[in-house]
Structures are given as structure tokens and as C-alpha cells.
N, C-alpha and C positions, 0 to 999 in steps of 0.2 A: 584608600578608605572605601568601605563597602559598605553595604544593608547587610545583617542577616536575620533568618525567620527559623526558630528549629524549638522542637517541643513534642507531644503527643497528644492522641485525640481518638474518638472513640473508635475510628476505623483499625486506629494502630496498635493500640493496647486494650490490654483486658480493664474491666475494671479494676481489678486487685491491683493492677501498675498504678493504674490512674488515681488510684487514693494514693499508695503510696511517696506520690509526687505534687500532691495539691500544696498550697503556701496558704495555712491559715492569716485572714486579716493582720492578724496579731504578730508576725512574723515577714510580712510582705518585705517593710521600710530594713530590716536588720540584712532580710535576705539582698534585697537592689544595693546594698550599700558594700553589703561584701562582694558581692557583681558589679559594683562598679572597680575594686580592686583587681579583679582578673585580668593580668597582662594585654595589651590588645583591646580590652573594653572600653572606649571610647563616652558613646551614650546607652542604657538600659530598660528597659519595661518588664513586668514580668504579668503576663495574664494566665489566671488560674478559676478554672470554673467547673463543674460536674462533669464537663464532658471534654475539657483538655486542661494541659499547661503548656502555655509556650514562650520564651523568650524572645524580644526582638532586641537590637544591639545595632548600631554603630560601631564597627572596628578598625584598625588597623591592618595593616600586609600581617604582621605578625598571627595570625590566626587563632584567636582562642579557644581551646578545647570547654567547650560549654556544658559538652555532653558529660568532660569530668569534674565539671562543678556542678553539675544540675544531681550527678549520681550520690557526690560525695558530701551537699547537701544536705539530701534525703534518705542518705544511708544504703542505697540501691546501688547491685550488679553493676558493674560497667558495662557487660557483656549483655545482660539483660535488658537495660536501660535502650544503650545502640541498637540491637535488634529492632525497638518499637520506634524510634524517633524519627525522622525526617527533618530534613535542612534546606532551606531554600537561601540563596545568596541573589542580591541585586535586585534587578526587574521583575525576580521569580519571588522575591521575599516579598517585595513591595506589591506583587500580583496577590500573594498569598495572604496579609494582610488585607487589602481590598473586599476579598472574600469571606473572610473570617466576619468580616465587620459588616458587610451587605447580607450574612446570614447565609450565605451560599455551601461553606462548609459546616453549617450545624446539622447534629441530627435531627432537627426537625427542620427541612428548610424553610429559612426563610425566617425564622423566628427573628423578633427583635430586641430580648435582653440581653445579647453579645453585642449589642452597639452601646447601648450603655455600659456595660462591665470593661471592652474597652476604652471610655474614656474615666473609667473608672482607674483602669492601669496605667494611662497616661497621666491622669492627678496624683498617685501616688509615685509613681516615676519622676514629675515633678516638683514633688513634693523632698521628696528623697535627694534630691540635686542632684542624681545623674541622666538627666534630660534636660537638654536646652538647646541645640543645633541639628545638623543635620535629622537626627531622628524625629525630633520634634517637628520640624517641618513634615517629614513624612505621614506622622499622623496626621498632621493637618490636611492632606493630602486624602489620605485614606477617609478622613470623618467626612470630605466633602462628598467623594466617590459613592460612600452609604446612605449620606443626604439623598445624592441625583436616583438611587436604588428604590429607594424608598418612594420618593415622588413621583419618579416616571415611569415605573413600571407596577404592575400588579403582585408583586411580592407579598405585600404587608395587607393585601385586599380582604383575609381573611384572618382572626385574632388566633395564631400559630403556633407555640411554646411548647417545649417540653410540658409545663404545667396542664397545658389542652390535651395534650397528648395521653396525661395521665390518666384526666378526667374520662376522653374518648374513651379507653382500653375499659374502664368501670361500666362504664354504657354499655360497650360491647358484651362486658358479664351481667350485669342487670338489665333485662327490658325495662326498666323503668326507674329510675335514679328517685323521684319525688318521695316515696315514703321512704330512703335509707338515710339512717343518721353517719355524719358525716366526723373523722375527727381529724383533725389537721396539727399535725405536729412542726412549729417553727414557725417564724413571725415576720422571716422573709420578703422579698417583691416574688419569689417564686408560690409561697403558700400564697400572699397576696390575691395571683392572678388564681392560682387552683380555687381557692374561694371564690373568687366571681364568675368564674367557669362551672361550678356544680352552683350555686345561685342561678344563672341562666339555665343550666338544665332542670332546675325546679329544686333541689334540695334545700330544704328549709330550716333544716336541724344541722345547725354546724356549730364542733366545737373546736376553740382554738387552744393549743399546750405550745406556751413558752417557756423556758428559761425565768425567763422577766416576763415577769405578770402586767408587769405596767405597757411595756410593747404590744402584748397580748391581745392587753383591753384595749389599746388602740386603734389595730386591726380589726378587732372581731367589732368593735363601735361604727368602721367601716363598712363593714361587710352584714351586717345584723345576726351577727353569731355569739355565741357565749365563751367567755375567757376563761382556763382554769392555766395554775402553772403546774412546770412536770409532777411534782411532788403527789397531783392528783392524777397523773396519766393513767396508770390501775384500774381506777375505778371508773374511769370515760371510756377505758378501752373494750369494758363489759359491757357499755351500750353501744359502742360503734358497730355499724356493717363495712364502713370503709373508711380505710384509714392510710391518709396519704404524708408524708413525713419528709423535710427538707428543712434540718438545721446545722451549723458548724460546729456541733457536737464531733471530742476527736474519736469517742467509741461510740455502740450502740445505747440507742437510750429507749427500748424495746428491744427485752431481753425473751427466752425462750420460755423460761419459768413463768414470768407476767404475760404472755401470752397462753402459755397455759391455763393457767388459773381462771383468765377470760372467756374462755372456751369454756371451763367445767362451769362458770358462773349461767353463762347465754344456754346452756345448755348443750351446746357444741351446734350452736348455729353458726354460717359460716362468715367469715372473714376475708375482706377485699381490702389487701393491704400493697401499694407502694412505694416502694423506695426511692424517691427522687435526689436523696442526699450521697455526696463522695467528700468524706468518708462514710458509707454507712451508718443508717439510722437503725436499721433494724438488724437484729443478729440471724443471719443468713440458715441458723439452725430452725429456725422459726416457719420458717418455709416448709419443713420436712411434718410439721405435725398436720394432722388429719383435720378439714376444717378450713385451712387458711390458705389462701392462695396471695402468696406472695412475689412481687415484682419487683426487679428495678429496673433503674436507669434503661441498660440494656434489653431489657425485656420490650421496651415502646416501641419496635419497629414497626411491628403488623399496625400498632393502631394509627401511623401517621403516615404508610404507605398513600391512601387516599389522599392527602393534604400532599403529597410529594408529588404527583401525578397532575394535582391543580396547577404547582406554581412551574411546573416545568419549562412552560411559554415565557412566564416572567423572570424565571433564573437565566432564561437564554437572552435575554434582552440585560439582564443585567450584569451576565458575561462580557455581551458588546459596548456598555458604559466602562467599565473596567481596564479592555483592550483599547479604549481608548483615549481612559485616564493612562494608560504606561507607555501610550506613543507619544503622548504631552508630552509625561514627566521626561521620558527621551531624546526627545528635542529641547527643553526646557536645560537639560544637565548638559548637552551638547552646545545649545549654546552659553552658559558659563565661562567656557574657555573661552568667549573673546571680549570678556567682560574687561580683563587685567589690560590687554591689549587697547582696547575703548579709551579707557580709561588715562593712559601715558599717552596716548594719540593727542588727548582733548586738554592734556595738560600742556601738552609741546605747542598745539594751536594757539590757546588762551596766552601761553608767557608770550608766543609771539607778538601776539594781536594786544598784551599788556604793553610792548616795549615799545611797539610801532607809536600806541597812544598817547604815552607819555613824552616822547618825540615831538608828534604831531601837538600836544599843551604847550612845549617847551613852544614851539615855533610861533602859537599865537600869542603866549604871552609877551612874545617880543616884536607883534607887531604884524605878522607877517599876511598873506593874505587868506581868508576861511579856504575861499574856492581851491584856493590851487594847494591848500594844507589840505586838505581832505581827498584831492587826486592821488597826491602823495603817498596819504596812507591806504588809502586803495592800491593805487601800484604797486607797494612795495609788502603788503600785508600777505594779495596774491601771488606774489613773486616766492617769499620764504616761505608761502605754505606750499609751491608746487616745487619747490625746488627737488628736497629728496625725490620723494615719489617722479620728477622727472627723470633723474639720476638714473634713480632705479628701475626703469623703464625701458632708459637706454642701452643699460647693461642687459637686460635680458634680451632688446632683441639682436644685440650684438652676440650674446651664445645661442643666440636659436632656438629657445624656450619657447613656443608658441603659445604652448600651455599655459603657463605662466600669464604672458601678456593677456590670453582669454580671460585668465582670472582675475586680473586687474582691470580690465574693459570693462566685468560684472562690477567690480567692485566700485569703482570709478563715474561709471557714466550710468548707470541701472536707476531708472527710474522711481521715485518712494511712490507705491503705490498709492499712499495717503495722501499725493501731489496731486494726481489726476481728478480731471474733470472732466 
């Protein structure tokens, strides 16, 4: 039985990959449940977010081609697919893991809604009944490693997220965010945080467009912004200057036509628009009219370069929490194997030390004397516990095992540390 870690992430695929392999909510529990069918699938997780998908698994020797469910899934290449994926097995999975969840491999380091959406994929993993063992304890494993990341190091010292990220890159094209109207597309923890991130930088006209209007009004009741649903996106989108968009819409919901129109409306003032949603929010044609500068995902590097440079001191300290959480879990798995063995030892003790007892009752109830009943079963208790182990003691040093008998002297005579005074 092993760990594995295998999936895609912004370093290894394009976006265009990376939508075409996301797991709508609405699809997650149908998809774990037919992964848990895969040959070899043991226990499953499936985490899926704007900037990767990846599967973790419990398996068998038997090895399952993950990469030809993940493709045949999603209707994707085989060929295409393996190009962009990467696989970690074992210590390496469970390393990979670690990171994922400490925010070490996001593109914005450090960020911290990959720890929640992680245990996100572990409720729904459990939810689904194929998680309950080995894997399960892994993430327990993994959520505490993000825990010690977060507390002990400087990671999380400054509020980090793709969503800041977005807002940063707006800054960087407006000297001054305060007088631009704001419209936020989707109802999200990610527009969430973009709202209170252009709030802090002083924008004060913010409108929210959901789906559901009543989510909408929730949020923007949050954040003191105005609620409208898509049906009026058109007409919001002729007042915005910037307009930032992350909902699980499966097509664009900002098409090329409606932003046209908003353009000839504003009178072709321009437009700060991006894309923080996979699958896309905006239709990528929309970018090409004169006016609009639009972004996505991929486009955040430059603005969260400065934020990568900060945490570099705390992603190195939270590299060495990680190395060694996986020399624990290491010694932790290591020792396991003498758990079976513990166990038939302290069984063969106790029946003895049951038989001796029962003896030793037998003898007072007929009389006999305590003091010299109770030598009795002292003598004879430590007698059949050293018997084997004397045995076998004598046979080794009779073949000349030296080794051996060393390692019975540790075993044997080795002090419990927990004894000393």
C-alpha cells in the first residue's frame, strides 16, 4: 500500500488545460465515487481549484492509471494530459501535500484559501465514503503541518490571495483606486476577499452580480456594496472601471458583444477587467477590443512578485516544519511493524501471568500459606517469562551471532528513559 499525489497546477499546464480538468461542485461526490471504483483505489480526495486539480489516493501494488481516469473523465488527450501532470508517490506525496496546504506551492505564496478548500476536499471525500483510513489519517497529518505554518512562521503576516493579488495589479494601473467604480462578478470567499481588499484601498462604489440575488445581497450587506443579479450585468458594466469576476459559471458570462456596447455606452473610457475564475468568466475575445485591458489568472505574476520576496524567509522555515513532519511520519510508519509483534508478546505474558494466578487462588483457597503462595508465583511467573528468550539466547550464542545477542542486550537490559532519575 502507498500514498499517491498526481494532478496539474499552474506551473504545469496552460490554463486552457486547467479549465478543462476542473470538477464542478456539482460533479465532485459522482466523480470520487467512480474513483473509488478504479482498480487499486484504495481511499480518494479530489481537490480542484482555479489554479490546479489533483488527486490524492491510497492504493494498492496493483497501480492505478489515474492519469487514464482523470483524462477519460474530462474528455482530454492522454497524451496531452501526461505531458502536464506530475506524480508524487510516498513521503514525496505526503511532502507534496504538506505544501499544497501550507500554501507553499500556490501562486501567490503563502496564500491561505488552499487550506480551507483542502479540508473542503477532505469533507467531501468523506462524505462520498471513500475516505476513512490510511488517507484520512494523512490529512490529519497534513492539516496539523499547515496549523504549525501558519503559527510559527511569518507566512500568513500579511493578507496574501490571488484575490489581493488582483486588486494589487488594478493599483498598479490606477494611481488611485478611490474614485473607480468597482463591479464584482460572483458571490464567492474569493470576490468576498476582492471586496474587502478594494474597500481597504478606499473604493467605495462597489457592485456585486450574482447568479442569486439573494447570495448577492448577502455579501454586498457585508461588505457595503450594492447587489444586482446577472440579468443586470449590461447595464453595471457601463458604469464600471474595474471589473474583477470569479464565479462557477461553465461558459463566459461577459461576452464580447456586451462589452462592446459598454464601451460605446462610457464612451470608450477604459476598462480594468480580471479574470480570476477557471473556467472562464470573460470571453478571452474581449481582451482584443480597444479600451479594455483584460487579465487572468495567469496574468498575476508581476503583481505578487513583491509579496513572494516578503515570504521567502517564512516559506524557508516552513519548508523545515514539513521535513520534519515527514521524518515523524517516518519513524511513526517504522515503528508500526513492531506493533503486531508488541502485541502476541503481551498476550503470551498476561496468559501466563493469568495461569500462574489462578494457581496461586487455587492454592489459598485451600488453605495454603499467602507468603509462600506468592513466592511461588513470583518464581514461577519469572521463570516462563525468561524461559524462551533464555532459549533463544543460548542458541545464538552457540552459532556465534554476536550481532544478534547485541541486539537482544538493547533490547533486554536498555534502560526506559522515562525510568531515570
Amino acid at each position: 500500500m502507498k500514498l499517491l499525489a498526481t494532478g496539474v497546477n499552474h506551473t504545469t499546464a496552460e490554463l486552457s488545460l486547467r479549465e478543462r480538468l476542473t470538477f464542478p461542485e456539482a460533479q465532485v461526490a459522482a466523480a470520487l465515487r467512480d474513483l473509488g471504483t478504479v482498480p487499486g483505489v484504495v481511499e480518494a480526495a479530489l481537490l480542484s481549484t482555479c489554479n490546479r486539480t489533483e488527486i490524492y489516493c491510497w492504493v494498492d501494488e496493483t497501480g492505478p492509471d489515474l492519469v487514464q481516469w482523470l483524462a477519460s473523465w474530462h474528455g482530454v488527450g492522454d497524451h496531452r494530459l501526461r505531458d502536464a501532470l506530475y506524480m508524487h508517490e510516498g513521503a514525496d506525496a505526503l511532502r507534496h501535500m504538506m505544501r499544497v496546504a501550507g500554501g507553499l506551492d500556490s501562486l501567490v505564496l503563502g496564500e491561505p484559501q488552499i487550506l480551507g478548500q483542502m479540508r473542503d476536499a477532505y469533507a467531501c471525500a468523506m462524505d462520498a465514503g471513500v475516505l476513512s483510513g490510511e488517507l484520512a489519517r494523512a490529512f490529519q497529518q497534513v492539516f496539523g503541518v499547515a496549523k504549525r505554518i501558519r503559527t510559527e512562521t511569518g507566512i500568513g503576516a500579511h493578507p496574501v490571495s490571488v484575490a489581493y493579488a488582483a486588486v494589487s495589479f488594478a493599483r498598479h494601473i490606477f494611481a488611485d483606486l478611490r474614485g473607480s467604480r468597482a463591479l464584482l462578478v460572483g458571490a464567492g470567499e474569493m470576490i468576498d476577499l476582492v471586496a474587502r481588499h478594494l474597500r481597504e484601498q478606499g473604493v467605495t462604489r462597489i457592485t456585486i452580480a450574482n447568479r442569486t440575488l439573494a447570495r448577492a445581497q448577502t455579501l454586498a450587506a457585508e461588505v457595503d456594496a450594492y447587489a444586482i443579479g446577472l440579468e443586470e450585468l449590461p447595464l453595471a458594466l457601463e458604469e464600471a472601471d474595474i471589473v474583477i469576476s470569479c464565479t462557477g459559471a461553465p461558459e463566459a458570462v461577459i461576452t464580447r458583444s456586451m462589452a462592446e456596447r459598454a464601451l460605446k455606452k462610457r464612451r470608450h473610457k477604459p476598462i480594468f477587467m480580471v479574470d480570476i475564475a477557471v473556467p472562464r468568466d470573460i470571453d478571452p475575445a474581449v481582451g482584443k477590443l480597444q479600451d479594455v485591458y483584460l487579465y487572468s489568472v495567469d496574468d498575476l505574476h508581476e503583481a505578487i512578485e513583491e509579496n513572494v520576496r516578503q515570504r521567502q524567509e517564512a516559506a524557508r522555515q516552513a519548508e523545515s516544519i514539513i521535513e520534519d513532519a515527514i521524518v515523524r511520519h517516518a519513524r511513526e510508519r517504522r515503528e508500526l511493524a513492531a506493533v503486531d509483534t508488541l502485541r502476541e508478546y503481551r498476550e503470551r505474558v498476561v496468559s501466563l501471568g493469568e495461569d500462574e494466578l489462578r494457581r496461586s487462588l487455587t492454592q489459598l483457597e485451600g488453605g495454603a500459606d499467602p507468603a509462600e503462595v506468592l513466592k511461588r508465583l513470583q518464581h514461577n511467573l519469572v521463570n516462563k517469562v525468561l524461559h524462551s528468550p533464555s532459549v533463544q539466547l543460548r542458541r545464538l550464542a552457540a552459532e556465534n551471532r554476536h550481532d544478534a545477542l547485541l541486539l537482544a542486550r538493547e533490547i533486554l537490559l536498555a534502560q526506559d528513559p522515562g525510568s531515570r532519575r
